[in-house]
C-alpha positions in Angstrom: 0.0 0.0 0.0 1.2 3.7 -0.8 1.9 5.9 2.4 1.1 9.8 2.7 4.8 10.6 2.0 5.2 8.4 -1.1 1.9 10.2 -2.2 3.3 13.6 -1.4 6.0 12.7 -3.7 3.6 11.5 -6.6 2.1 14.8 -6.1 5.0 17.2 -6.0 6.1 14.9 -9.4 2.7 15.3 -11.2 2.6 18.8 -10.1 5.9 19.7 -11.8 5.5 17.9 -14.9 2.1 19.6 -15.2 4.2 23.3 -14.5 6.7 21.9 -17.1 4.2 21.2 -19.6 2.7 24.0 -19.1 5.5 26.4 -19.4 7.0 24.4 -22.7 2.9 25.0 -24.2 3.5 28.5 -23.6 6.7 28.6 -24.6 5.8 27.0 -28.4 2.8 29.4 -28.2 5.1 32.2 -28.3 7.2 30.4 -31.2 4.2 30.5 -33.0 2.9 33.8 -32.5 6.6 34.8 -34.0 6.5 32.6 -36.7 3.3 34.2 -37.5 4.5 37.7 -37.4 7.4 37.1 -39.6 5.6 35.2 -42.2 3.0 38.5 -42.2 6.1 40.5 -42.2 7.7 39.1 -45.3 4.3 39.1 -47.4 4.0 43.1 -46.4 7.7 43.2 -48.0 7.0 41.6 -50.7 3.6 43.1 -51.7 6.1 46.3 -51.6 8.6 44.9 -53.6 5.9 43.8 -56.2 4.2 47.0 -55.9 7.3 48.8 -56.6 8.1 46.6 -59.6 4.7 47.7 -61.1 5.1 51.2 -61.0 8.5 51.3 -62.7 7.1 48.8 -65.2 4.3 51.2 -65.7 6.5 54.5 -65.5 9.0 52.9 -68.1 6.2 52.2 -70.1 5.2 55.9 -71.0 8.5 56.9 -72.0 
């Protein structure tokens, strides 16, 4: 049979691998969110760059 201090210990185990898990979710989440932001980041460049490709195309055009 399991005694109050072998318990405690399951505890204070479950407990801290719960904390850990909870910490590394977080932590991924954060990874993410940056991902995200630097993918968004990269499109808004290159919309510019295409946008800027277009109006020299079109301002070379009318000379």
């Amino acid at each position: 049979m399991v005694d109050q201090e072998q318990l405690q210990r399951l505890v204070a185990k479950w407990t801290a691998d719960s904390d850990g898990y909870r910490a590394e979710a977080q932590r991924l989440e954060l990874n993410d969110r940056s991902r995200h932001a630097t993918s968004i980041a990269m499109l808004e460049a290159s919309a510019q760059a295409i946008d800027r490709c277009v109006l020299q195309i079109k301002t070379l055009g009318r000379f």
